[in-house]
TORDOTOR-988931 format. One record per residue (C-alpha): residue in three letters; residue number from 1; x, y, z. Coordinates in pm, 1 decimal. Example, Ala and Ser with C-alpha at 12.3 -4.5 7.8 and 13.67 -1.06 7.14 Angstrom:
+-------+------+----------+----------+----------+
: kolmi : tinu :     east :    north :       up :
+-------+------+----------+----------+----------+
:   ALA :    1 :   1230.0 :   -450.0 :    780.0 :
:   SER :    2 :   1367.0 :   -106.0 :    714.0 :
+-------+------+----------+----------+----------+
//
This chain:
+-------+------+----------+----------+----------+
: kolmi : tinu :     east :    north :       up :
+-------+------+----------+----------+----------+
:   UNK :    1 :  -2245.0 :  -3873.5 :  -3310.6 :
:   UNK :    2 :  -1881.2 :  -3805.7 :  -3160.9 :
:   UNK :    3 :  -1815.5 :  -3589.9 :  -2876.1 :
:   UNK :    4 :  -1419.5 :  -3573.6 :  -2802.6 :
:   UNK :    5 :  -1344.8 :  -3371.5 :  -2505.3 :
:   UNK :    6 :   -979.6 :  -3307.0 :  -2416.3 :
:   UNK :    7 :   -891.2 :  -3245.1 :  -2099.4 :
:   UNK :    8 :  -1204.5 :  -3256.1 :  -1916.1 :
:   UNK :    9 :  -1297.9 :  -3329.6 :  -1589.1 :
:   UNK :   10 :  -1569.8 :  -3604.4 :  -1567.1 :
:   UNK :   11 :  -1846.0 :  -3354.1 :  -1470.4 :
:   UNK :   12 :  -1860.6 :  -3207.1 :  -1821.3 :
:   UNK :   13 :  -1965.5 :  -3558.4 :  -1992.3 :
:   UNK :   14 :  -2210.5 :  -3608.3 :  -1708.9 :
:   UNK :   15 :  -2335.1 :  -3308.3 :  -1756.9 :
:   UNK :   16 :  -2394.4 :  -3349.1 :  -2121.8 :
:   UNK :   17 :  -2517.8 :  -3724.1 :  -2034.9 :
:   UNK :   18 :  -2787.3 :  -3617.8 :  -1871.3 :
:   UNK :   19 :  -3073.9 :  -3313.8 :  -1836.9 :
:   UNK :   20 :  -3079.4 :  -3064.8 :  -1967.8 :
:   UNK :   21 :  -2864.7 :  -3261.1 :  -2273.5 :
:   UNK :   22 :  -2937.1 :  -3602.3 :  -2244.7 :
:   UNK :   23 :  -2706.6 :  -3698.3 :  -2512.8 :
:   UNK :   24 :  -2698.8 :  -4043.4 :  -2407.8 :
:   UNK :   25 :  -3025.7 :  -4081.6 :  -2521.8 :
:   UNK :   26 :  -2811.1 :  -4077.3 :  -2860.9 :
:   UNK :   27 :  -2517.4 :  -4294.3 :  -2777.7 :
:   UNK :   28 :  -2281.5 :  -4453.9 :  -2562.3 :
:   UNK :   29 :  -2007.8 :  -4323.7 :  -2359.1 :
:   UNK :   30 :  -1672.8 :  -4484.9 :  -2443.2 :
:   UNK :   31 :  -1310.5 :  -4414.4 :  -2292.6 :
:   UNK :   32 :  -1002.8 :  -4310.0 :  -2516.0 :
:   UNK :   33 :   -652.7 :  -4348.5 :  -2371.0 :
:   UNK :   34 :   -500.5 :  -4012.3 :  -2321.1 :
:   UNK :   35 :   -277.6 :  -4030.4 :  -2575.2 :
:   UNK :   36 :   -227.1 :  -4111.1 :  -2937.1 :
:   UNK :   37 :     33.6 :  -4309.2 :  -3092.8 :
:   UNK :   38 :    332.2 :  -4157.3 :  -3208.6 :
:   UNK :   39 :    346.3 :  -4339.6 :  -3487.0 :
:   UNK :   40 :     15.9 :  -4175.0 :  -3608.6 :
:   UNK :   41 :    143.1 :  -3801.2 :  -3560.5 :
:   UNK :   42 :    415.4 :  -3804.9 :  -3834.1 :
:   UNK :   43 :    129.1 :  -3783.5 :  -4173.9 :
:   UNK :   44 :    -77.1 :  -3534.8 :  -4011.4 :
:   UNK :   45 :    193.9 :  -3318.7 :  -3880.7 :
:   UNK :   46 :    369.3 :  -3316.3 :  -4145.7 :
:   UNK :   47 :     65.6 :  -3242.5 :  -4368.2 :
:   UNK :   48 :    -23.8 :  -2948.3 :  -4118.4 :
:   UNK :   49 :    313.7 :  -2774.8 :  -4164.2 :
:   UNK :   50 :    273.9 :  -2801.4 :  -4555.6 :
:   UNK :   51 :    -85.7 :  -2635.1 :  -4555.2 :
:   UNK :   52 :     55.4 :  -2414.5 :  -4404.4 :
:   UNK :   53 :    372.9 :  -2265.7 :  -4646.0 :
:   UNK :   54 :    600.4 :  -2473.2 :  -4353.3 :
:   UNK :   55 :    870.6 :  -2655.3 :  -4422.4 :
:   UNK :   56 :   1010.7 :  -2875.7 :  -4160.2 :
:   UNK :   57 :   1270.9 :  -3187.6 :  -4170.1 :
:   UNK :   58 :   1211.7 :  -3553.4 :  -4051.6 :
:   UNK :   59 :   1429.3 :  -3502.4 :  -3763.4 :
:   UNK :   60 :   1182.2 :  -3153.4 :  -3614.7 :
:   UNK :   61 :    915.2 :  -3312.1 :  -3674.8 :
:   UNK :   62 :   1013.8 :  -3585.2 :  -3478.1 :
:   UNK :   63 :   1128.6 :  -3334.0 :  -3171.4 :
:   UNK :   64 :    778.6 :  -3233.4 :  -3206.9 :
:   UNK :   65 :    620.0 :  -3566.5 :  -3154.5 :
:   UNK :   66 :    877.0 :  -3633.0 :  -2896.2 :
:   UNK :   67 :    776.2 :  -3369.0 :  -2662.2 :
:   UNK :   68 :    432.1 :  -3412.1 :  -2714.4 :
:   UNK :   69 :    470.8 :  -3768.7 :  -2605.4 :
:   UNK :   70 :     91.1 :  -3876.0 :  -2728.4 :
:   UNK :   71 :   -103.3 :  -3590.9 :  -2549.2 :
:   UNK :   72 :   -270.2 :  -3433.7 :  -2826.2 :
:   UNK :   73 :   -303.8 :  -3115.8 :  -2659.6 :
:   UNK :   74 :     57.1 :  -3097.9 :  -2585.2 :
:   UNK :   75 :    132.3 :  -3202.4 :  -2955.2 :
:   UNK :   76 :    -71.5 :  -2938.9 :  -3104.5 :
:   UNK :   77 :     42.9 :  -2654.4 :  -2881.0 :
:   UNK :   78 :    387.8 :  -2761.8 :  -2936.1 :
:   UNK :   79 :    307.3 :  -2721.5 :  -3362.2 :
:   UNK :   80 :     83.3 :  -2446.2 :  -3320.5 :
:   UNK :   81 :    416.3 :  -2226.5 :  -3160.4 :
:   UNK :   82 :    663.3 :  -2408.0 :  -3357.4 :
:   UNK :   83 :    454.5 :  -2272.4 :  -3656.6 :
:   UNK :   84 :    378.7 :  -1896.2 :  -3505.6 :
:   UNK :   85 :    780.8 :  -1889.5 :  -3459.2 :
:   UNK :   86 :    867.2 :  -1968.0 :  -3816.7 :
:   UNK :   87 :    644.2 :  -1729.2 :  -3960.2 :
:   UNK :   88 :    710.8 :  -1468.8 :  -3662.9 :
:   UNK :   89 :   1092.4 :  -1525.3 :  -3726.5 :
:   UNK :   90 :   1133.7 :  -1672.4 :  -4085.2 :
:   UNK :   91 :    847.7 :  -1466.8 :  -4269.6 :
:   UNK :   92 :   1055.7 :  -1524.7 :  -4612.0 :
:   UNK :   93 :   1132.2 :  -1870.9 :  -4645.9 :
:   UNK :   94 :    880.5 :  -2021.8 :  -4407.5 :
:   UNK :   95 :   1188.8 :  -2341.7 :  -4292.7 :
:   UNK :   96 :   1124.8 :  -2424.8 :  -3927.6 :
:   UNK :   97 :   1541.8 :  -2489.0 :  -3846.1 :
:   UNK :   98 :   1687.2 :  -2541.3 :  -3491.6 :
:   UNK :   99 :   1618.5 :  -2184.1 :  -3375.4 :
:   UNK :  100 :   1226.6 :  -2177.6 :  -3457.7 :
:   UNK :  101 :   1200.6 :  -2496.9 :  -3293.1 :
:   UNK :  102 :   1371.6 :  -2437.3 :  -2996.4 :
:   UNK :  103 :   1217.4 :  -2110.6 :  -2970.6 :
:   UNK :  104 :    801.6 :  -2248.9 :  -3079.8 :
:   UNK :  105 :    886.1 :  -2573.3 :  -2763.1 :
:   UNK :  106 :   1020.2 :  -2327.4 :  -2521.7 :
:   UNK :  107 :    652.5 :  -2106.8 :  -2588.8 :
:   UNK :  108 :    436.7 :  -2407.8 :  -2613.6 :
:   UNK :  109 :    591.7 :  -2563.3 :  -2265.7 :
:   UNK :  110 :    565.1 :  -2188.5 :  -2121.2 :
:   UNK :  111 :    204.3 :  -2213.4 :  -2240.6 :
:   UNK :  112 :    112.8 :  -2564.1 :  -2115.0 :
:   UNK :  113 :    276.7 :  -2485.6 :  -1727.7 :
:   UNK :  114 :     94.7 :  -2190.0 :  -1753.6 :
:   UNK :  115 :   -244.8 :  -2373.5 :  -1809.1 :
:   UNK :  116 :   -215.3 :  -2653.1 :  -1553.1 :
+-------+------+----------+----------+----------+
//
């Protein structure tokens, strides 16, 4: 069994740890860093933006990753926007260019101040 919680505070796996849950009864709790490697975004990013009709260049990708730095939930907010914009702003040719991206990281940092 794997439980990933992002974001967390500690009482939510203690909680879960013990009564009512007692999932570690089942397991083992085991740290993760915070972050993921950059190098392991690029496949499933880019593999993301192709399910969906997106198409997006090397170089946005990579502005993508960048911002995200390794935080997963920053990462996927950031592709989740960048993705809402193209189809918001591009409905035709689904191309994420410099304006969608700009536009999809300026809502996705909006939406991460706005949750911490």
């Amino acid at each position: 069994m794997v439980v990933l919680v992002d974001g967390s505070d500690a009482r939510t796996i203690e909680q879960l740890m013990g009564k009512p849950y007692e999932l570690a009864r089942l397991g083992q709790r085991r740290e993760l860093p915070p972050t993921i490697p950059i190098d392991q975004w690029r496949r499933p990013l880019l593999e993301r933006f192709q399910r969906a009709g997106l198409s997006i260049s090397a170089e946005r990708l990579e502005r993508i990753i960048q911002f995200g730095e390794g935080r997963p939930y920053d990462t996927m907010s950031a592709r989740l926007y960048v993705g809402m914009t193209a189809r918001r702003v591009r409905p035709a040719d689904a191309e994420v260019d410099d304006f969608v991206l700009e536009t999809g990281l300026k809502e996705a940092r909006g939406r991460l101040d706005h949750d911490s």
